[in-house]
N, C-alpha and C positions, 0 to 999 in steps of 0.2 A: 500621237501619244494619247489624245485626250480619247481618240474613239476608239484607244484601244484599254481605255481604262471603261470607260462606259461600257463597255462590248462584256468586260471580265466582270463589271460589277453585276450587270443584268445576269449573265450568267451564274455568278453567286448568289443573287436572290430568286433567280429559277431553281437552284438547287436546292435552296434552304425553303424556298414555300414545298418545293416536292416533297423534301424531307417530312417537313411538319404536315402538308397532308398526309404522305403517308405514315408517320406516324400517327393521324385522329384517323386515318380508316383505321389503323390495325385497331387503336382504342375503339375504334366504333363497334369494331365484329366484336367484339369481347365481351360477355354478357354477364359475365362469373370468372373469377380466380377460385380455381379447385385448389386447396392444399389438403396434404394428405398428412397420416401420423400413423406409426406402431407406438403400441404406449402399452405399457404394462399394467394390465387390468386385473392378473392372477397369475401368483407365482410372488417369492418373496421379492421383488419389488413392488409390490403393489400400494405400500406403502407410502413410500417414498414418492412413489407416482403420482396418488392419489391426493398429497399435501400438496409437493413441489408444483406438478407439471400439468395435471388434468384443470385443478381451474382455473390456470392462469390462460391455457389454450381458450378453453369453454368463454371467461370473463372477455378474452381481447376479439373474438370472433363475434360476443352478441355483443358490445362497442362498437368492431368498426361496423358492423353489419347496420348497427341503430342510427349511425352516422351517415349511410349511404352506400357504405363500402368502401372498397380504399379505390381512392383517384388513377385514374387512368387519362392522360391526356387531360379531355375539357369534360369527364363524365367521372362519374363514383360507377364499381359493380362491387356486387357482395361477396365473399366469401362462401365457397362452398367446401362443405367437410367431407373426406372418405378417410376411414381410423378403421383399424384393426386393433388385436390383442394381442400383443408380441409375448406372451404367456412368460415375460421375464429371461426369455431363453434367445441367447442370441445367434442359433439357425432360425427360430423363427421370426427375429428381426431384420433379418437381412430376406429372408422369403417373402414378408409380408413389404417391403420395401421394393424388391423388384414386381410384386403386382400393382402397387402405387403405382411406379414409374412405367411399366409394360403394359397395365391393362387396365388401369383407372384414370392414364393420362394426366396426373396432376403436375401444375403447373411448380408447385413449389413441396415441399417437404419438410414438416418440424421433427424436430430430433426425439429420440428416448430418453427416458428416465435413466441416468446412473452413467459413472465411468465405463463399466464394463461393457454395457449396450452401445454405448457412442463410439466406441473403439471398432466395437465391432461392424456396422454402417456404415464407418469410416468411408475404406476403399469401395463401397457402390456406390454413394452421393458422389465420391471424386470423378471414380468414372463417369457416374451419367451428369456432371456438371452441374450439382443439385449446389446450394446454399446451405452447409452446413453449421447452424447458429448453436453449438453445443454448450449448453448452460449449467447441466448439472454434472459435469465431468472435472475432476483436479485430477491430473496426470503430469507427471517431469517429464513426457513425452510432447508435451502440448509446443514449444516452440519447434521439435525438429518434423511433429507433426505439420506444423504451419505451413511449414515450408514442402513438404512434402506433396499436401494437400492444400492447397492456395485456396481453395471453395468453403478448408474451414478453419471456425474462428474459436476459442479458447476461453469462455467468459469467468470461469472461474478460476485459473491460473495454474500454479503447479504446484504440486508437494513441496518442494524446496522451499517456496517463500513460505510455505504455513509453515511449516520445522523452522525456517530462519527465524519469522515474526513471535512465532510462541516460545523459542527460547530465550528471544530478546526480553520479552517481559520476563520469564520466568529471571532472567539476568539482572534485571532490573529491580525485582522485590527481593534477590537475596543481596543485593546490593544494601538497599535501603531497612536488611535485619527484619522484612515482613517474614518471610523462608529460609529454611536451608536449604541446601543441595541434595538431598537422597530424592530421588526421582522413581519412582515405576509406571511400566506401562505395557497396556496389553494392546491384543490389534486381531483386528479379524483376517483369515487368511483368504483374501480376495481381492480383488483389484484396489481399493481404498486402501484396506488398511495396509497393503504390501508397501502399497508405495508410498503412503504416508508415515511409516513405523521406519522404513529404509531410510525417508530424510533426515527423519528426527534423529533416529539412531544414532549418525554422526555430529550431528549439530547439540546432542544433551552432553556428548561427552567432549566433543569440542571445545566447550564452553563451560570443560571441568563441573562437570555437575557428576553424580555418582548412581548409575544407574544402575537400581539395585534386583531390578526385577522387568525381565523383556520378554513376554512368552507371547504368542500367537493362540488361536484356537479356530477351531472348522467352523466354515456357515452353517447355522441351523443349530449350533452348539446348545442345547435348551436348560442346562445346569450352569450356569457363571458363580454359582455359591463358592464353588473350590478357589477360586481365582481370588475373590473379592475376599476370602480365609489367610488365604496364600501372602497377598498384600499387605495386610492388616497387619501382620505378624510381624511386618518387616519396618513397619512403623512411616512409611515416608512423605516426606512433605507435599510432594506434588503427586499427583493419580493424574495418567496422562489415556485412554481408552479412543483409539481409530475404530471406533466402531459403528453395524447398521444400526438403524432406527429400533429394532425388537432390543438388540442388544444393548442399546445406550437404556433403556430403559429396565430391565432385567440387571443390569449393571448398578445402576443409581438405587433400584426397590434393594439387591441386596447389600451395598455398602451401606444404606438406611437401618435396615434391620440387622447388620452385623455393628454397628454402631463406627465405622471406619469414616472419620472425618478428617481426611488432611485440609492443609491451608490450603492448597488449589486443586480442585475437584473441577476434571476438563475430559469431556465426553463428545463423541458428535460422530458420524451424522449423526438427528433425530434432538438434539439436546435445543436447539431454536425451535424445533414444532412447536406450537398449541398445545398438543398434545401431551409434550411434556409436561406444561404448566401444570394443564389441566390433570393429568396424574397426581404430581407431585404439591402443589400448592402452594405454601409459604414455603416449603422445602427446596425450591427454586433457586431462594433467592441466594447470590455468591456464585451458583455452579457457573463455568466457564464451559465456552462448545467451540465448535468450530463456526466460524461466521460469524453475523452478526448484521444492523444497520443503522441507518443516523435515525432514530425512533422518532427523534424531535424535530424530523422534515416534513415541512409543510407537502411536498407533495409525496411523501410516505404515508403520511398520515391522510391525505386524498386516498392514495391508490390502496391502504386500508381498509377504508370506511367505501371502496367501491365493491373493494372483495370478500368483502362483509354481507353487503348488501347482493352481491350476485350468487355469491358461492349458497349450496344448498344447506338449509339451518344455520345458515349465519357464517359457516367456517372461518375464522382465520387464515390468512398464509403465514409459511413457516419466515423467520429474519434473516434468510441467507439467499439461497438459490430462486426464491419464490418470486422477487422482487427481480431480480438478475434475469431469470425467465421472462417475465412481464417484459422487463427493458430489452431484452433479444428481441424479441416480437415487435416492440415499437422501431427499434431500428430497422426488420425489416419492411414493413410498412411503409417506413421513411425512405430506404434506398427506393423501393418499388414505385413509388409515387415520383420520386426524383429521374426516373429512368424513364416510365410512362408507359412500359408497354413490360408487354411479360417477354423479360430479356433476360434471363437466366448468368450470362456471363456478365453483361452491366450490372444488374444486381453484384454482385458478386463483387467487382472492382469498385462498386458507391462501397459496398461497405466495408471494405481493404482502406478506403481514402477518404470518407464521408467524417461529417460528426453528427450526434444524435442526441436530442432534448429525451431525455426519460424520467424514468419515477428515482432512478438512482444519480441523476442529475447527467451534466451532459456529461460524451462517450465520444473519445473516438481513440481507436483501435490502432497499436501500433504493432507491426507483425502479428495481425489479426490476433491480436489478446489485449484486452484494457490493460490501462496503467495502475488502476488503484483496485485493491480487493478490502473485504474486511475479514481477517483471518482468525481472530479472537473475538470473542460475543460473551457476554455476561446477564444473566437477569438479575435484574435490578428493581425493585417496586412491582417485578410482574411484568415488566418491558425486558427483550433481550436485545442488551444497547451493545453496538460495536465499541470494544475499547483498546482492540492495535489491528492495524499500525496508529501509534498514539496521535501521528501528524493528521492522520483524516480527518476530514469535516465533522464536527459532531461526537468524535469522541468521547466517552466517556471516561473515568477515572475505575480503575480494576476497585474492589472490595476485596480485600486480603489483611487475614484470612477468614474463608470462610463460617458462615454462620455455623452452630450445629445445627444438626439434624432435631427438627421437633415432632413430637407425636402426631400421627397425621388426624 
């Protein structure tokens, strides 16, 4: 008995030294981790791209890089970058995807800018068993996606909980006599706003609010004057706008200038940019967007003051997906490192089962989508602080109703 337990232990530790060397040769041969990326450099997400997703890639690659690179076994290698220009078009994000994976050999794959691009990439990362860490996507497809697609993960959640979260407030101030009930809202006819106007639609009237005005408009739409006319007339307390970055802001310049102040003025994407701020000014302060963050985290406020310092002329990132982006990227680094070797399906199942230190604190993924999002954001003093779901860390208290509008 005894030499046959000695006999299986030697054999277990034969197995497990072979194991571990061979996993430090494979770490040995390994000289670079290629990751690749289509990213939207031209074409109307360029935008989007360009706040969200370009520096937070650029920032976390010249980190780990400054670092050593990300650990493999008992050694660090660097990152190595091959990006294309998926020209906003998703035949050309799925093309430029299969040369990544075909004829550039990379070892990992970071996603697109926007719902409609990540939808689209989808089924070619699942097939070639990529890691897909989708950060800037809200889709109500994202749980049957999950399942569908095991390889991807959901970081910003689904239309449903933003519709549920923003009625709850909106629920909450005609409770406490800050609002009434007359609601309007517009929505761009594209992948966001469909399916963010589709959840809300049932969740305002749900929740007996009167929605007095629901129209759509095409992307590219360059006149929003009619619209912001249209509203105005109709007098209502809440202005509710799923819309892109051009348009959140073409939206906000002509409710300005038509003098259209409701008590909750809630716009986004684009309403957390810098960008906005910086447009708009004091005129910031009150508006409500989609997103949001704990402003007064200490490691927000690091991963700030990094992105400051890296991004070109100082940029800012945007208080929603910028940070959430940053945090995918730390998770994958984390799974990768915890695996040790460039293993694409490990990968993959660390971050199904893992948990993860980030700038958005820690993470870990149930049915490959966080638990907690921030789905209302407000500026505040020139910070846009998350203020629901109200139980989050950090939350802030809504301002209602808003300020008016002052001369810029």
């Amino acid at each position: 008995m005894t030499t046959f337990l000695t006999r299986r232990t030697a054999l277990l530790v034969a197995a497990t030294c072979a194991a571990t060397l061979g996993l430090a040769a494979v770490a040995q041969a390994q000289t670079s981790i290629k990751i690749g990326y289509a990213i939207s450099r031209t074409g109307p997400n360029t935008g989007g791209a360009a706040v969200t997703t370009i520096p937070n890639y650029e920032l976390w690659v010249k980190e780990v890089n400054a670092a050593g690179g990300i650990k493999l076994g008992d050694k660090r290698v660097p990152i190595e970058v091959v990006q294309y220009d998926d020209r906003s078009n998703a035949e050309e994000a799925v093309r430029a995807l299969e040369r990544l994976i075909n004829q550039d050999k990379v070892d990992f794959i970071l996603p697109p800018w926007g719902t409609g691009l990540n939808l689209a990439v989808g089924p070619t990362l699942n097939r070639e068993g990529y890691p897909h860490l989708a950060a800037t996507a809200v889709t109500d497809r994202a749980p049957e996606l999950a399942k569908r697609w095991p390889n991807s993960f959901w970081m910003l959640g689904t239309s449903a909980d933003a519709a549920k979260t923003l009625v709850e407030l909106l629920s909450k101030l005609r409770d406490e006599k800050k609002i009434g009930d007359t609601v309007a809202m517009v929505s761009i006819a594209d992948g966001f706003g469909i399916d963010l106007s589709s959840a809300a639609r049932p969740a305002i009237t749900n929740a007996k609010f009167k929605l007095a005005y629901d129209k759509s408009y095409p992307i590219g739409t360059q006149d929003l004057a009619p619209i912001i006319n249209e509203v105005k007339a109709l007098n209502p307390d809440v202005f509710i706008a799923f819309s892109y970055p051009p348009d959140t802001l073409a939206l906000t310049e002509q409710s300005r200038i038509a003098g259209f102040n409701p008590k909750v003025f809630y716009t986004g994407v684009g309403t957390a940019f810098p960008l906005y701020r910086g447009k708009f000014g004091k005129n910031t302060e009150g508006v409500m967007g989609i997103g949001g963050w704990s402003g007064d985290s200490p490691a927000i406020k690091d991963y700030l003051a990094r992105h400051k310092a890296s991004a070109a002329n100082g940029a800012e990132p945007d208080r929603w997906a910028s940070a959430v982006t940053y945090a995918s990227l730390q998770m994958l680094q984390q799974a990768i490192e915890r695996v040790g070797k460039i293993d694409r399906a490990a990968v993959i199942k660390d971050l199904q089962t893992g948990s993860f230190d980030t700038v958005i604190g820690k993470v870990k993924l149930e049915n490959n989508m966080p638990t907690r999002y921030w789905w209302v954001g407000q500026w505040q003093d020139g910070e846009f602080y998350g203020i629901a779901p109200a139980g989050n860390e950090g939350a802030r208290k809504a301002i209602v109703p808003k300020p008016a509008w002052v001369a810029p």
